[in-house]
Residue frames as a rotation matrix with the C-alpha (Angstrom) as fourth column:
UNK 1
0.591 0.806 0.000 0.00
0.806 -0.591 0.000 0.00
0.000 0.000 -1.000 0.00
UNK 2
-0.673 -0.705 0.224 1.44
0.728 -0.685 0.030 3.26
0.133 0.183 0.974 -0.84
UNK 3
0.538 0.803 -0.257 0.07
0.814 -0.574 -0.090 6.94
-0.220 -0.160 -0.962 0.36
UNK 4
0.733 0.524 0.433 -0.29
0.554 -0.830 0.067 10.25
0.395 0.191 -0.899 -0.72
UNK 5
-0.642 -0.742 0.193 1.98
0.539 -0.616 -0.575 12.84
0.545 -0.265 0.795 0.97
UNK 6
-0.526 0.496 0.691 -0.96
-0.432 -0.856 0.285 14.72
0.733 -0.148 0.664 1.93
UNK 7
0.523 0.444 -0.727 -2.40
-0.018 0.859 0.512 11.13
0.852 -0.255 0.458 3.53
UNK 8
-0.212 -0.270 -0.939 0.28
0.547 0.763 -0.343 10.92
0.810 -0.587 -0.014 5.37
UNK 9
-0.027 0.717 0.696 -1.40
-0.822 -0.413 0.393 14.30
0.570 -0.561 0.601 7.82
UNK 10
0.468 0.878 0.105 -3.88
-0.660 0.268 0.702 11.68
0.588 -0.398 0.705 9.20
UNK 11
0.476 -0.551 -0.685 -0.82
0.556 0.792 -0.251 9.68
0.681 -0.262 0.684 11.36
UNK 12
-0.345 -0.705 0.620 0.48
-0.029 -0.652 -0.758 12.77
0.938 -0.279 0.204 12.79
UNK 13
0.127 0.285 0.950 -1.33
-0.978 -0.121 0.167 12.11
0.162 -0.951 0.264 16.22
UNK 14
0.913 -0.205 -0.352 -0.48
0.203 0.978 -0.043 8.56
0.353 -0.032 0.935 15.92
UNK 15
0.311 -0.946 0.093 3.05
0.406 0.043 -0.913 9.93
0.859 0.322 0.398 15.95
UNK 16
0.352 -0.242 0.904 3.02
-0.366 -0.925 -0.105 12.11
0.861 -0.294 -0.414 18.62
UNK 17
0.569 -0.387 0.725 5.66
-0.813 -0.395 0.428 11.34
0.121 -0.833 -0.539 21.04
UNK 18
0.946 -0.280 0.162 7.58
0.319 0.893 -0.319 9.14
-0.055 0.353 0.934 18.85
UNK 19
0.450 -0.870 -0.203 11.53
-0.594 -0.462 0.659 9.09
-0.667 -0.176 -0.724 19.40
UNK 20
0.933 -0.329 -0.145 14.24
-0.110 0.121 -0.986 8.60
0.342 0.936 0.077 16.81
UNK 21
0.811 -0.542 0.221 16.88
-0.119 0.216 0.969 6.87
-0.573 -0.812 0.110 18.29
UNK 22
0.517 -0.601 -0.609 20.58
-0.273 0.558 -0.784 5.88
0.811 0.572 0.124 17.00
UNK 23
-0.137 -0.820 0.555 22.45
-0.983 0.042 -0.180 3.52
0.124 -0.570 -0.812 19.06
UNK 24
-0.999 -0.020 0.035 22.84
-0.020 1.000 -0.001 -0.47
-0.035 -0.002 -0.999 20.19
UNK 25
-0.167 0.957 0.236 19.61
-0.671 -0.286 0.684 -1.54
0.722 -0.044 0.691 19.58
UNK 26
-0.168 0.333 -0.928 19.40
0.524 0.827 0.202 -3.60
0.835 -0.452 -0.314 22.88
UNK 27
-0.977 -0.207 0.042 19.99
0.166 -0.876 -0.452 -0.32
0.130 -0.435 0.891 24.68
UNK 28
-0.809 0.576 -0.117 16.93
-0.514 -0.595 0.618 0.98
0.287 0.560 0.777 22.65
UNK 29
-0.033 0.875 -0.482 14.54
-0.202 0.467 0.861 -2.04
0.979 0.126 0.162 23.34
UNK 30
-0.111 0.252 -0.961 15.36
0.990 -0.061 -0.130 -2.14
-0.091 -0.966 -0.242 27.59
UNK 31
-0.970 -0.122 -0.209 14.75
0.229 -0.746 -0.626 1.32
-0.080 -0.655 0.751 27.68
UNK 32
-0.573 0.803 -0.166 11.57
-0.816 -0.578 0.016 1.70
-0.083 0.145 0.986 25.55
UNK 33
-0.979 0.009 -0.203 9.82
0.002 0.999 0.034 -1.72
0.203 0.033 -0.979 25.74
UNK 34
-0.507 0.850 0.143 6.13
-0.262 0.006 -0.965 -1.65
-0.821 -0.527 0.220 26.48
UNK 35
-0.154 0.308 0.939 3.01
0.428 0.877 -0.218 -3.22
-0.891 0.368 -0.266 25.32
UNK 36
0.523 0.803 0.286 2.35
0.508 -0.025 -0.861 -0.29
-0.684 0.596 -0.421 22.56
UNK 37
0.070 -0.931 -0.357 5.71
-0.495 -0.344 0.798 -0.11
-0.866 0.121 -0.485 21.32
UNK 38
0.931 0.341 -0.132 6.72
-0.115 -0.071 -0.991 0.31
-0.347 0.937 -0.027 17.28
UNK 39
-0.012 -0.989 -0.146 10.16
-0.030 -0.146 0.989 -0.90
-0.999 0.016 -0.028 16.66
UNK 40
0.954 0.196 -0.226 11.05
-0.199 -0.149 -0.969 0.24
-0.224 0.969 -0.104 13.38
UNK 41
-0.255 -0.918 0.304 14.43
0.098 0.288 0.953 -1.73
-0.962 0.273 0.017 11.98
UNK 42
0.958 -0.071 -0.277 16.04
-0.286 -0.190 -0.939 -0.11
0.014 0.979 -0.203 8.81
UNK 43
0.017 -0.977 0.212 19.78
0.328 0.206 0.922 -1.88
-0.945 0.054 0.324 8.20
UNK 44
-0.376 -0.562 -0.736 21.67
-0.533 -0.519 0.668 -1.06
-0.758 0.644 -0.105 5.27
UNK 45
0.525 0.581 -0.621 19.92
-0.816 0.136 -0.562 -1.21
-0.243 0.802 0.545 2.03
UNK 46
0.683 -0.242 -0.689 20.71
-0.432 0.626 -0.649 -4.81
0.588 0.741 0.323 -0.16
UNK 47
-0.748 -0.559 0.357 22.37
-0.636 0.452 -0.625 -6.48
0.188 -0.695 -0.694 3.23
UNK 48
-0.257 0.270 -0.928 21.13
0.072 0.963 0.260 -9.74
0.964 0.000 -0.267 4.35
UNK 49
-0.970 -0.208 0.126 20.87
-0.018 -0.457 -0.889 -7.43
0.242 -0.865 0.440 8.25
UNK 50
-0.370 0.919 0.137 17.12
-0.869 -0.394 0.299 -7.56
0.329 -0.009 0.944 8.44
UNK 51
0.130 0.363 -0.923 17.09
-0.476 0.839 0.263 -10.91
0.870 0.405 0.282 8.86
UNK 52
-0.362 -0.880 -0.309 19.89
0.374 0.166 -0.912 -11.15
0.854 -0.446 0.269 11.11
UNK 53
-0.726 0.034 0.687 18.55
-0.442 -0.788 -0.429 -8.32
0.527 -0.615 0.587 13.04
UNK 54
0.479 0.877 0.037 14.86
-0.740 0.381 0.554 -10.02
0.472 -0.292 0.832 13.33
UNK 55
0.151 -0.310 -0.939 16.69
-0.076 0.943 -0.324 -13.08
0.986 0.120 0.118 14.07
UNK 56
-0.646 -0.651 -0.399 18.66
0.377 0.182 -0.908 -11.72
0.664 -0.737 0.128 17.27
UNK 57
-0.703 0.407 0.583 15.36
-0.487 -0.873 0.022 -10.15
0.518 -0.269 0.812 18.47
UNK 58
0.565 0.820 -0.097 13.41
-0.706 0.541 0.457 -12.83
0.427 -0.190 0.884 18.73
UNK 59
0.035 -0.713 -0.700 16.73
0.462 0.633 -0.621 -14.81
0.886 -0.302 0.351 20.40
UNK 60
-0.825 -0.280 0.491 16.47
-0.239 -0.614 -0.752 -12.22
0.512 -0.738 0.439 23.12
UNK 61
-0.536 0.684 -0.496 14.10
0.735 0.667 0.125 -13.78
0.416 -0.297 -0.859 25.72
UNK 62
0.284 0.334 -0.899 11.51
0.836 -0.545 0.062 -11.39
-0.469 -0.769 -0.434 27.17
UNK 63
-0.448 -0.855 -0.261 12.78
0.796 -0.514 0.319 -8.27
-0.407 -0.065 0.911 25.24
UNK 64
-0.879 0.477 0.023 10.03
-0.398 -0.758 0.516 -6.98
0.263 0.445 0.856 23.66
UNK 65
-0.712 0.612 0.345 6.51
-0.125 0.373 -0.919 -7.01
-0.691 -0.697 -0.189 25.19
UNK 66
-0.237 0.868 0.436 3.31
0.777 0.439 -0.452 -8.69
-0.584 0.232 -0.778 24.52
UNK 67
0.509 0.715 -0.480 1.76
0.432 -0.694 -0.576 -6.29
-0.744 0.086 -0.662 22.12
UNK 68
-0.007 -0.933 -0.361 4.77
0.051 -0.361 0.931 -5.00
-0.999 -0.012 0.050 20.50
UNK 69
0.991 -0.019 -0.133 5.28
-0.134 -0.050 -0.990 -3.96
0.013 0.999 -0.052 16.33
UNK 70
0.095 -0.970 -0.224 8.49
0.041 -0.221 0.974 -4.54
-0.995 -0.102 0.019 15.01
UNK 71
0.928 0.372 -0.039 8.72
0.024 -0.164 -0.986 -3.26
-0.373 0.914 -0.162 11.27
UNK 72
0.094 -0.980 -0.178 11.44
0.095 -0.169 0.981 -3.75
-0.991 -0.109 0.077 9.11
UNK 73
0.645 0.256 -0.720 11.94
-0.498 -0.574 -0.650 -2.07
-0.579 0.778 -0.243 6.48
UNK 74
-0.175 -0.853 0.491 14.22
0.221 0.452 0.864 -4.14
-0.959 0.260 0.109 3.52
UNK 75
-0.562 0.118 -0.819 14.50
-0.620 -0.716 0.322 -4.20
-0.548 0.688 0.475 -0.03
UNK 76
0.200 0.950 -0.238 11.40
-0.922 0.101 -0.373 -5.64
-0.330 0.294 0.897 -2.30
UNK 77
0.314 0.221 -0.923 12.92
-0.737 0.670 -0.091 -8.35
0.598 0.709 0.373 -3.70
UNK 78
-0.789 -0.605 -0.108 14.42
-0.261 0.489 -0.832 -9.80
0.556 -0.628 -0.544 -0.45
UNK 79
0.531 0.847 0.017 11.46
-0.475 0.281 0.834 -11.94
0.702 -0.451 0.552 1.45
UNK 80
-0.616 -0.342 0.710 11.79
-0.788 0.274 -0.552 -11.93
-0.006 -0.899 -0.438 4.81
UNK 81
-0.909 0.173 -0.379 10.60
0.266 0.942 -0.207 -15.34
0.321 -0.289 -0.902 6.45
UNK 82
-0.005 0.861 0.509 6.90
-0.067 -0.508 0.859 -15.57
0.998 -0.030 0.060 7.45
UNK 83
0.983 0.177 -0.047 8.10
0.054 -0.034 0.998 -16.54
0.175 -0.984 -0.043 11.02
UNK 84
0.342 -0.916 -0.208 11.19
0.172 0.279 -0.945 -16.19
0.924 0.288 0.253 12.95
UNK 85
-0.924 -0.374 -0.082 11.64
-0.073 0.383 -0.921 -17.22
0.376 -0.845 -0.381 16.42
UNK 86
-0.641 0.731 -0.234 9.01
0.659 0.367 -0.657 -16.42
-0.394 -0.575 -0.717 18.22
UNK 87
-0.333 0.508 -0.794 7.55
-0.447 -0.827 -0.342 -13.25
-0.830 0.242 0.502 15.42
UNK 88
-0.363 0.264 0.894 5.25
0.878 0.417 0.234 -14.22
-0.311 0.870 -0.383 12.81
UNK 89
-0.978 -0.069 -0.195 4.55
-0.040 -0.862 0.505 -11.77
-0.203 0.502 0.841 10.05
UNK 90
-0.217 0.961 0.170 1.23
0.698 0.274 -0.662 -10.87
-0.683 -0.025 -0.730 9.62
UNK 91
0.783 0.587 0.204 1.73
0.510 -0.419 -0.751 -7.80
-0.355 0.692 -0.628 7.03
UNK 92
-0.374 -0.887 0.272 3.91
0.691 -0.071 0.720 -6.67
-0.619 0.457 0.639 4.14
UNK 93
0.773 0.436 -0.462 4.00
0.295 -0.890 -0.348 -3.27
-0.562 0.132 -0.816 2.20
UNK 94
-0.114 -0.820 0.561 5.60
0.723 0.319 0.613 -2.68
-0.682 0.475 0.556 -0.78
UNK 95
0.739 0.664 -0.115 6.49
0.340 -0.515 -0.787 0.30
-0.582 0.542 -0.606 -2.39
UNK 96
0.815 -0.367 -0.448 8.49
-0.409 0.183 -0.894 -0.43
0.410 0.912 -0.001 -5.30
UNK 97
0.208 -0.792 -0.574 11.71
-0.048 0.578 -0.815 -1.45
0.977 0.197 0.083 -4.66
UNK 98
-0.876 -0.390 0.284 11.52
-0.330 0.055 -0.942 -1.22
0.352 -0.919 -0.177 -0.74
UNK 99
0.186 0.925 -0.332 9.15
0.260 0.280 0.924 -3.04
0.948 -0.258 -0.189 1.53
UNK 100
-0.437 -0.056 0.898 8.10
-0.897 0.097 -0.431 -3.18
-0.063 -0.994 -0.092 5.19
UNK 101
-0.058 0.452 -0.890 7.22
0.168 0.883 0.438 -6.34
0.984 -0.124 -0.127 7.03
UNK 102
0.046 0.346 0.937 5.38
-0.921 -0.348 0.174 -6.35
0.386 -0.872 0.302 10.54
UNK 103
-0.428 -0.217 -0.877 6.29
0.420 0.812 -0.406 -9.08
0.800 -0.542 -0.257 13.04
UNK 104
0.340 0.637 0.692 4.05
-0.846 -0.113 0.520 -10.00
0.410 -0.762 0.501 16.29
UNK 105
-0.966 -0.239 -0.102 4.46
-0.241 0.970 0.008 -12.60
0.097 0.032 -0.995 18.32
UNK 106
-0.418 0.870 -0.262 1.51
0.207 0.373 0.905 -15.07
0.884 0.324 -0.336 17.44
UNK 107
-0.574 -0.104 -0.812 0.10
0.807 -0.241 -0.539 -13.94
-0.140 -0.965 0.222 21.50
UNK 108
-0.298 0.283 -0.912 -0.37
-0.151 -0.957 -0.247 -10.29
-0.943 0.064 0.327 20.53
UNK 109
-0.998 -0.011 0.061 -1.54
0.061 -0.331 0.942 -10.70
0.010 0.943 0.331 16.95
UNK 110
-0.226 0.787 0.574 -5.08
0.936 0.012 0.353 -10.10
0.271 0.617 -0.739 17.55
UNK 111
0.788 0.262 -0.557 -4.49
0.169 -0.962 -0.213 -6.31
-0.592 0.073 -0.803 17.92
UNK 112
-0.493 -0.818 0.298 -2.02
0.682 -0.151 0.716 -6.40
-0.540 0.556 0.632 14.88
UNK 113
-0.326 0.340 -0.882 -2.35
-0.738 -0.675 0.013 -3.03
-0.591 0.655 0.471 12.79
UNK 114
0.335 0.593 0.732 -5.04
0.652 0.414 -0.635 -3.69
-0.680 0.690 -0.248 9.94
């Protein structure tokens, strides 16, 4: 699904009091953990890191609560797995050559974004 510029407006209270972090991302996920938390992983374009990343996230016991998003953003022709550890994708967005994919763990997926 792809939007507008003008669409995208109607998220801006969704957004509000979203933080833009750079640093280890285990730091990042004990400090901001909770149940209506949006991790957004972007690794370097055409790298095999998206996986990896998703991989070591879902190796981390307890690190991300019930409820949690974790989006990762990769490029279109690279398909991420439909599960991996304990996240199971439940939606993919593709606009042109880049996609997102949304991981839950199967628990929290019946308040996964529609």
């Amino acid at each position: 699904q792809s939007y507008d510029l003008e669409d995208l407006w109607r998220f801006q209270e969704r957004l509000k009091g979203a933080r833009l972090v750079t640093q280890d991302w285990k730091k990042t996920l004990a400090e901001s953990d909770g149940r209506d938390t949006l991790f957004f992983i972007d690794p370097p374009y055409d790298s095999p890191l998206a996986e990896a990343t998703l991989a070591a996230l879902a190796d981390e016991p307890g690190l991300t609560a019930e409820g949690c998003t974790v989006v990762v953003q990769h490029e279109s022709r690279r398909q991420l797995p439909e599960a991996v550890g304990a996240y199971r994708q439940f939606r993919r967005c593709v606009v042109g050559s880049t996609s997102l994919s949304f991981f839950r763990r199967p628990g929290s997926m019946a308040n996964a974004l529609k």
